[in-house]
C-alpha positions as CSV (number, residue, x, y, z in Angstrom):
1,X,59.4,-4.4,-26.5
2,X,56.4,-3.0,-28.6
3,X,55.2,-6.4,-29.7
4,X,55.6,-7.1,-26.0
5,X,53.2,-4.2,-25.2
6,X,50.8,-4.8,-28.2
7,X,50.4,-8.1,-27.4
8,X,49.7,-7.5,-23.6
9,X,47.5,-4.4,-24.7
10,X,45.4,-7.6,-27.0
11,X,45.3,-9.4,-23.8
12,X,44.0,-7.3,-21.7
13,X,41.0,-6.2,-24.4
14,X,40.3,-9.3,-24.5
15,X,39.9,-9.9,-20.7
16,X,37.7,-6.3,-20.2
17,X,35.9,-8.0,-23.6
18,X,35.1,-11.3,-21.4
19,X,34.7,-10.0,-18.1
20,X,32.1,-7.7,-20.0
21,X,30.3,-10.1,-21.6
22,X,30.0,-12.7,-18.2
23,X,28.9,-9.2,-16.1
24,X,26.5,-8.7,-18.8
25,X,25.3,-12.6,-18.3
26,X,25.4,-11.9,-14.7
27,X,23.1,-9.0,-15.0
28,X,20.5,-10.9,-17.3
29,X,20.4,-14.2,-15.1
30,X,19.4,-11.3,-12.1
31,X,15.7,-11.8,-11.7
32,X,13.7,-8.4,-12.0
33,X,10.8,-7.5,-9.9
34,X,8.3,-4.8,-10.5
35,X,6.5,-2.9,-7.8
36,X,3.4,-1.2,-9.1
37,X,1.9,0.6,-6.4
38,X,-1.3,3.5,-6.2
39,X,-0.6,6.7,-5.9
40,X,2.9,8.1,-5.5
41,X,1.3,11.6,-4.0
42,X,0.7,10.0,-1.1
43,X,3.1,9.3,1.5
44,X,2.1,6.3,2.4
45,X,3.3,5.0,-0.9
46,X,5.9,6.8,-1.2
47,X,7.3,5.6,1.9
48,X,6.5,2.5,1.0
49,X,8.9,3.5,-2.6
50,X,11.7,4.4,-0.6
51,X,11.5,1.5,1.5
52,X,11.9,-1.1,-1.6
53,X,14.6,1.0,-3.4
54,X,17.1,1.0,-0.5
55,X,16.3,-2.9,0.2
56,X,17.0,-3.0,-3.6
57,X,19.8,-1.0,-3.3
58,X,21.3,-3.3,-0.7
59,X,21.0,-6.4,-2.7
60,X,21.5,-5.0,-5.8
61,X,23.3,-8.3,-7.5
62,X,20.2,-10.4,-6.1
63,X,17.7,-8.4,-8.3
64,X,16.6,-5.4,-10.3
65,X,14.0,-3.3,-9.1
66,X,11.2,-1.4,-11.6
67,X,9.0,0.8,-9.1
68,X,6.4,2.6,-10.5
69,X,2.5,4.1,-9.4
70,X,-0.6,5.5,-11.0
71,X,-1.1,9.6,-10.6
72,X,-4.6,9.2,-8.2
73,X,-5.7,6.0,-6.0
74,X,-8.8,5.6,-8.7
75,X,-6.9,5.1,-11.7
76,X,-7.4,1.4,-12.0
77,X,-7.5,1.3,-15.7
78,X,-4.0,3.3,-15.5
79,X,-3.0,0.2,-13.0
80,X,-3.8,-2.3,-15.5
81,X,-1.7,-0.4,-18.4
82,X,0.8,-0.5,-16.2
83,X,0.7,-3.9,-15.4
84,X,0.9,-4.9,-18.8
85,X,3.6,-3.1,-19.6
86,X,5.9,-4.7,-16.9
87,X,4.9,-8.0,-18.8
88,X,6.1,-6.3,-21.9
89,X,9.4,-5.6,-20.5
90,X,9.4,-9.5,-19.2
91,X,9.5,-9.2,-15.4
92,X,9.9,-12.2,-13.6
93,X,7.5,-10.7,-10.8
94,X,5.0,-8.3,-9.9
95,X,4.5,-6.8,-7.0
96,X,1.5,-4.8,-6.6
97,X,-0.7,-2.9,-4.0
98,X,-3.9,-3.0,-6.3
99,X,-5.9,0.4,-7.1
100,X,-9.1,-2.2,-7.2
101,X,-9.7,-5.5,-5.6
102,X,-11.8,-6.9,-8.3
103,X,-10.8,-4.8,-11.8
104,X,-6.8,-5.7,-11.7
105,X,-7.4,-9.6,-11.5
106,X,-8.0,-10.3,-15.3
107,X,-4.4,-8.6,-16.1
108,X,-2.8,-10.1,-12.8
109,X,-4.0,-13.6,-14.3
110,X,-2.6,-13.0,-17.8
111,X,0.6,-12.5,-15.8
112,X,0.8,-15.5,-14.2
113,X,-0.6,-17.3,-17.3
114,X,3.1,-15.8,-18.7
115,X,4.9,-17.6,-15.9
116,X,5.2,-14.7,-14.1
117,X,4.9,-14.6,-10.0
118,X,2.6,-12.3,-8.5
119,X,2.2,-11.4,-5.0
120,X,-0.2,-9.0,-3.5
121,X,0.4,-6.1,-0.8
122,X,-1.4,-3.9,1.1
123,X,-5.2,-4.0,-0.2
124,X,-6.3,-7.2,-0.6
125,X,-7.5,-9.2,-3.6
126,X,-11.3,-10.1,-3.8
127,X,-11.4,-13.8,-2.7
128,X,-14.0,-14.7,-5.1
129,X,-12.7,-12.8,-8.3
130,X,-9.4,-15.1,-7.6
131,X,-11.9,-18.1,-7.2
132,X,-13.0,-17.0,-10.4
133,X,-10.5,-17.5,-12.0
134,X,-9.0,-20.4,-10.5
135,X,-5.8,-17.9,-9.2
136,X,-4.0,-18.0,-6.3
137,X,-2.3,-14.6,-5.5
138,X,-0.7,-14.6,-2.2
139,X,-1.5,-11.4,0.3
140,X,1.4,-10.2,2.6
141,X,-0.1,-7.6,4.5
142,X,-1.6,-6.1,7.2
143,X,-5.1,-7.4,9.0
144,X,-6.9,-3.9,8.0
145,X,-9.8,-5.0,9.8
146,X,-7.8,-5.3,13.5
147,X,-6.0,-2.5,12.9
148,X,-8.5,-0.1,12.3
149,X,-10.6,-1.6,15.6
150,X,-7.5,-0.8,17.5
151,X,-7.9,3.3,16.4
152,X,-11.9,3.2,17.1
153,X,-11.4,1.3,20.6
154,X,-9.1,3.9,21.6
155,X,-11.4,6.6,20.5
156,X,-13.9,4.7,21.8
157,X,-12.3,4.9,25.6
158,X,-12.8,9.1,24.5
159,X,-16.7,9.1,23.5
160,X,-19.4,8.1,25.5
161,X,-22.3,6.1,24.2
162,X,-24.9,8.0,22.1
163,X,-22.1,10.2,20.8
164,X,-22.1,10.7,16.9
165,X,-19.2,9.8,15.0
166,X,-18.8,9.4,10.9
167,X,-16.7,7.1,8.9
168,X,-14.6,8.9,6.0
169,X,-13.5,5.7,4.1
170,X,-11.8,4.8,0.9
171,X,-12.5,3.9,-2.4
172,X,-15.5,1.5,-1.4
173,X,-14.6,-1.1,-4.4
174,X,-11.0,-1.8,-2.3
175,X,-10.4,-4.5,0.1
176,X,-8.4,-2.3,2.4
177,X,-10.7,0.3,2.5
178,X,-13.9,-2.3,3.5
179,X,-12.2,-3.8,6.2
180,X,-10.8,-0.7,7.6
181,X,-14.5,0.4,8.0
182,X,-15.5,-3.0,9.4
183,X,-12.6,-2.2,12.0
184,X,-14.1,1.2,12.5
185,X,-17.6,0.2,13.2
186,X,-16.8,-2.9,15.1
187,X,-15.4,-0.3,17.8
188,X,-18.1,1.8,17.5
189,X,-21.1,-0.9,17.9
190,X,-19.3,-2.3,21.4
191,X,-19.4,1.2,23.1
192,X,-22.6,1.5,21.8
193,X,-21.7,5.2,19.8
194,X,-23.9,6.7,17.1
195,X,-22.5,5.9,13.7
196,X,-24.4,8.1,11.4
197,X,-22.5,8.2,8.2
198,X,-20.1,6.7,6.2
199,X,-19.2,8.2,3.4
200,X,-15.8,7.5,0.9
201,X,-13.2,10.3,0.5
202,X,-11.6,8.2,-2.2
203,X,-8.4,8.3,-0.1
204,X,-8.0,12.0,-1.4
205,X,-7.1,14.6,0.9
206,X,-9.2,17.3,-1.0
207,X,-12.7,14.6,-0.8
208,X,-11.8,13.7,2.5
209,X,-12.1,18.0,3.5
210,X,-15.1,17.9,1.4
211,X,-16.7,15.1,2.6
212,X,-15.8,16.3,6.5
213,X,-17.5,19.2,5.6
214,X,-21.0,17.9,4.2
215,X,-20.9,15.4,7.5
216,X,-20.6,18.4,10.0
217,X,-23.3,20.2,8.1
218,X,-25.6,17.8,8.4
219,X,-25.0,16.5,11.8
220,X,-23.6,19.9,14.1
221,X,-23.1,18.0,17.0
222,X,-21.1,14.7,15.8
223,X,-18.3,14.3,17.8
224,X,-15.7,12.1,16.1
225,X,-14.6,11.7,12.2
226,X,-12.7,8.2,12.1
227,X,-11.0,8.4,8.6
228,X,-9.3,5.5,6.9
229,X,-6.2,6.7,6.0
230,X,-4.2,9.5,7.2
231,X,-4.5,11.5,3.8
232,X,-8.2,12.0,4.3
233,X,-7.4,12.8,8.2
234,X,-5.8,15.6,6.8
235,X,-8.6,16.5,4.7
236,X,-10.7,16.2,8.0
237,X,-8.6,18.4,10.3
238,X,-8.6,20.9,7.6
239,X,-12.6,20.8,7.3
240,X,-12.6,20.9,11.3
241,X,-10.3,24.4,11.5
242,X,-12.7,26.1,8.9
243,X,-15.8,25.4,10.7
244,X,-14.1,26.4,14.1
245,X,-14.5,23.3,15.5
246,X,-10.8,22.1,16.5
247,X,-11.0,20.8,19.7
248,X,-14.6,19.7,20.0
249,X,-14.9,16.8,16.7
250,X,-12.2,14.0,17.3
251,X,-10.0,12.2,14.1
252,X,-8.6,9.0,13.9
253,X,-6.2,8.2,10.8
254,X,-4.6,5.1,9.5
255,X,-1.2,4.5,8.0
256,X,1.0,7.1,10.2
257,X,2.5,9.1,7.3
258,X,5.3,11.8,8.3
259,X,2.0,14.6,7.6
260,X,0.1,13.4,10.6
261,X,2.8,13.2,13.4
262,X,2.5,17.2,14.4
263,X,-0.8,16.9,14.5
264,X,-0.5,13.6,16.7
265,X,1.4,16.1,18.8
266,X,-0.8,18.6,19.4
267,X,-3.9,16.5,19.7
268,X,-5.8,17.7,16.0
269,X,-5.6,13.9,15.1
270,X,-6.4,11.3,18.3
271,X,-5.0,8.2,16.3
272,X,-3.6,6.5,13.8
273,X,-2.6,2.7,12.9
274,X,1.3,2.2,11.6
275,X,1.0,-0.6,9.3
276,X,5.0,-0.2,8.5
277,X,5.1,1.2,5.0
278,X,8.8,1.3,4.5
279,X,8.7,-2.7,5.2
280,X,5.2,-3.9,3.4
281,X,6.6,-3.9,-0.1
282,X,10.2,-5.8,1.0
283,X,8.3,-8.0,3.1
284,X,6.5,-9.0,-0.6
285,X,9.6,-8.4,-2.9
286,X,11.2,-10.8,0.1
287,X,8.4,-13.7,-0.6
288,X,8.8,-13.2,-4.7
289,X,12.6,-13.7,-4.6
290,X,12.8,-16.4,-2.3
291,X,9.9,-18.3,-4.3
292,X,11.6,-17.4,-7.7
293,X,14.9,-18.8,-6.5
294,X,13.3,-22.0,-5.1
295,X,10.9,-21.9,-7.9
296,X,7.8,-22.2,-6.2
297,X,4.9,-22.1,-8.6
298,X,2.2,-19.7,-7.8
299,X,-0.8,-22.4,-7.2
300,X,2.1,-23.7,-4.2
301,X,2.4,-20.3,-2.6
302,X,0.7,-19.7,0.9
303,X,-3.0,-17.7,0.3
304,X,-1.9,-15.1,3.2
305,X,0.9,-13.9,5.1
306,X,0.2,-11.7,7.8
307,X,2.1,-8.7,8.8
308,X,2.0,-6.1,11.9
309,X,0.0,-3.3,12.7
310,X,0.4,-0.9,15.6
311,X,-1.4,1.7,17.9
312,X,-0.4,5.2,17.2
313,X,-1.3,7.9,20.0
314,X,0.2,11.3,20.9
């Protein structure tokens, strides 16, 4: 009877000892994506975060997901360390909502030049850096340009012409943060409204307040701030509240954060644009895996793939 048991006891070790070793095959033939977004202090990205960890989390034996961000939107050369160490750990994709349009190519090419897939979200890629250097990185993401016409037309149909409005806008070396401004003063130039300044907040709540601020200074009677993302909005309706001036300067947002729905509410922001953070990083993680499993090489991959932007009002 003990043999019997010492043998079965063998038997089963030996099963736990195999079924070990194939999860543990398992788990390495599971491809693993990084996401390397910008800055995880703001919501947008964070949202974004919590978005690709659940989709993760629901198709947990298709991949592994390494999420990671840089500490401010401007710290491109943090980007690129980052980057490179997601090659070190031998990704099989990146993800990545560039800090720079220009500055992250070199590293995103050495990637690729290690067979691994990237695919771009949110801010776009300069067209001729990739030309450059003969890469083809594939955007999924919104038309920033659109969607940021569809905040200024609405504040538009608010103003009358000759009114003076400013443009708070992002870090001026990004994609995103051009077009947005094209979007912005498209609107603007068809209701024939005053645009006298544009100015970057650097996507930073505390620049955007300061450069709110220096804009209301210098022109008392502008009537609208449009601002290109809702973190610098904030920064905006804070700037407008100290000068006494809620109620008579108008702010437009972009990204519709959690921060910026009270204030959507009670009318201290006029607009915003939901460009669906929660979905833009799967909608890219989506694209890597399916190109991975067909193994599509990067040079095969579609230059752009478009996805939604919205209207938000109160």
């Amino acid at each position: 009877m003990r043999t019997g048991r010492r043998w079965y006891a063998i038997a089963m070790l030996a099963a736990w000892t195999c079924c070990g070793w194939v999860s543990e095959a398992q788990a390495a033939d599971k491809p693993k994506v990084a996401l390397v977004m910008k800055s995880l202090a703001n919501e947008f990205f964070q949202t974004m975060q919590d978005g690709a960890k659940k989709h993760a989390a629901d198709h947990a034996a298709d991949y592994e997901l390494i999420s990671i961000g840089i500490k401010d939107e401007i710290d491109t050369a943090g980007q690129i360390r980052l980057v490179e160490q997601m090659l070190a750990r031998r990704v099989n994709a990146i993800v990545i909502a560039p800090a720079d349009s220009k500055a992250l190519v070199p590293v995103l090419q050495n990637a690729v030049a290690k067979g691994v897939l990237v695919i771009n979200i949110d801010n776009q890629l300069d067209a001729a850096a990739l030309k450059e250097k003969q890469l083809t990185v594939p955007f999924v993401g919104p038309d920033n340009r659109a969607g940021a016409r569809l905040a200024g037309d609405f504040l538009a149909r608010q103003l009358k012409a000759g009114d003076k409005v400013g443009i708070i806008e992002g870090v001026p070396t990004t994609s995103n943060a051009q077009q947005r401004t094209l979007g912005f003063r498209d609107a603007m130039k068809a209701a024939n409204i005053d645009l006298v300044s544009v100015q970057s907040g650097e996507w930073e709540l505390q620049k955007g307040n300061t450069v709110a601020s220096a804009m209301m200074r210098e022109h008392p009677d502008i009537a609208a701030l449009l601002c290109g993302n809702d973190t610098m909005a904030l920064g905006a309706v804070s700037a407008i509240r100290s000068a006494g001036k809620t109620g008579k300067v108008k702010v437009v947002g972009y990204d519709n954060i959690p921060a910026i729905k009270p204030l959507l509410a009670d009318g201290r922001v006029t607009a915003t644009v939901d460009q669906f953070a929660a979905r833009q990083a799967v909608f890219g993680i989506d694209v890597a895996l399916k190109a991975l499993a067909n193994k599509t090489a990067q040079s095969a991959l579609p230059a752009t793939m478009k996805t939604d932007v919205t209207l938000v009002t109160r």
